[in-house]
Phi, psi and omega in degrees: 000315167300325185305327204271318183274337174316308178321280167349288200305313203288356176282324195290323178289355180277306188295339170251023172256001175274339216286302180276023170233022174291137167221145230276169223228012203223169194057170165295345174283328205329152198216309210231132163319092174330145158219021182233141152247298181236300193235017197273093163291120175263207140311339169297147197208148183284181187281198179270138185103273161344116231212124184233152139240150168214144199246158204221111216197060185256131188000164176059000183114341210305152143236150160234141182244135176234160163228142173237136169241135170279085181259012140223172191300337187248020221213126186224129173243116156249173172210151191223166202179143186190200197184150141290161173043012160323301178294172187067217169284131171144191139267113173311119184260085187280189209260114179319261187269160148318186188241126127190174218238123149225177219210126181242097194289152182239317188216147176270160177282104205259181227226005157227353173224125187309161175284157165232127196220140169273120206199166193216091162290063167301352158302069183279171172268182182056209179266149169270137157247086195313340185260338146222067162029054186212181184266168156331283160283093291239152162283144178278355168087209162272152188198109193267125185236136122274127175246129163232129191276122169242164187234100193210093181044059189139196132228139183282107162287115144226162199220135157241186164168170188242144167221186188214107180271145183274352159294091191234020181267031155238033130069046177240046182275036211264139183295154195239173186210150192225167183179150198196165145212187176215154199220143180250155178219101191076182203276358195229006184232158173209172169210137184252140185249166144196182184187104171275129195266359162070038185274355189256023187205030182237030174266003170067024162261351182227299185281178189258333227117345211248358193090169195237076194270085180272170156169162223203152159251158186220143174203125183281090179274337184204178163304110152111328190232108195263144175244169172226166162228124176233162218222044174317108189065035196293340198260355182067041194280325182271147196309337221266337191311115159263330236250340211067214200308182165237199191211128192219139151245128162247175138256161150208165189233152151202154170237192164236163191202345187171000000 
């Protein structure tokens, strides 16, 4: 349990010694390439150099810290770390391992052709669930994306992609496909859409059937700091749901570092 909250400190300390070289991630301002829209990885990849955290703040208490690095122009390495029931009451349940993400652009984005980027997401949301050795929401595994930018009163993201999560021990395995998009509004704000289509998630051990409709606002309130608001499960996919969606907030910083 000290190991686990030490882990915890150096991200809060990484994250507010970041704060004054951060740059925001929203808008038409936008300085860093979205690589999220709520829970969906898109094509976006930091520069080489470039160095992030985002906090993460969702039903049950869950919290998550993810880090990110640009370490070649085309090569992104993260890690990530959470708990249930960080926030409240309790016993704090953290996350057997970390999370992690890496990230390979395969194609830059061209005026007829989308960026394409290959990647690997051991993060899932929520509580692990130890009887069948998964997340609420499944990690995305491996996973192949396109992203493409139209300039439409603004500018229009939209990304699709396929993914194959290694949480198959609820005998679900099936590959799954997601699309999303993002719309900026204005120079400091964007809102974002998705829809996990849950197919590696419909056996009524977790999921409905019905998919994963997520959506979120992001607002670059200053240098350095973007904030978020998310709008979660809105289609009302998992069985244990009374309440309908959920409510989600992040943050996020980036630097340059090298």
């Amino acid at each position: 349990m000290k190991n686990k909250i030490l882990l915890l400190s150096i991200f809060f300390i990484s994250f507010i010694f970041s704060i004054s070289f951060a740059q925001g991630s929203a808008g038409t301002k936008s300085e860093i390439e979205p690589r999220y829209l709520v829970d969906m990885n898109t094509a976006g990849i930091l520069q080489k150099g470039m160095f992030s955290i985002m906090t993460e703040q969702l039903p049950e208490g869950v919290f998550i810290l993810k880090m990110d690095v640009g370490i070649f122009n085309q090569f992104n390495f993260g890690i990530s770390y959470g708990a249930a029931n960080f926030v409240g009451k309790g016993e704090m349940k953290f996350y057997k391992y970390p999370g992690v993400n890496v990230r390979f652009r395969l194609f830059d984005e061209e005026p007829s052709f989308p960026a394409i980027l290959l990647g690997f997401d051991s993060q899932g949301k929520g509580e692990y669930l130890d009887s069948i050795r998964r997340f609420e929401v499944k990690s995305p595994g491996f996973y192949l994306v396109a992203s493409k930018n139209f300039n439409f009163m603004g500018l229009l993201s939209l990304h699709g992609g396929l993914n194959y999560s290694l949480e198959t021990s609820d005998q679900d395995k099936n590959l799954n496909i997601m699309v999303g998009v993002e719309k900026t509004i204005g120079q400091q704000i964007s809102v974002v859409a998705e829809y996990d289509f849950g197919l590696n998630d419909d056996e009524n051990k977790v999921g409905r059937g019905r998919g994963y409709l997520n959506a979120g606002i992001r607002w670059s309130i200053g240098k350095g700091l973007t904030l978020g608001f998310d709008f979660r499960n809105l289609a009302n996919n998992r069985i244990t749901d009374t309440f309908g969606g959920d409510r989600a907030f992040r943050l996020e910083f980036a630097a340059m570092i090298f």
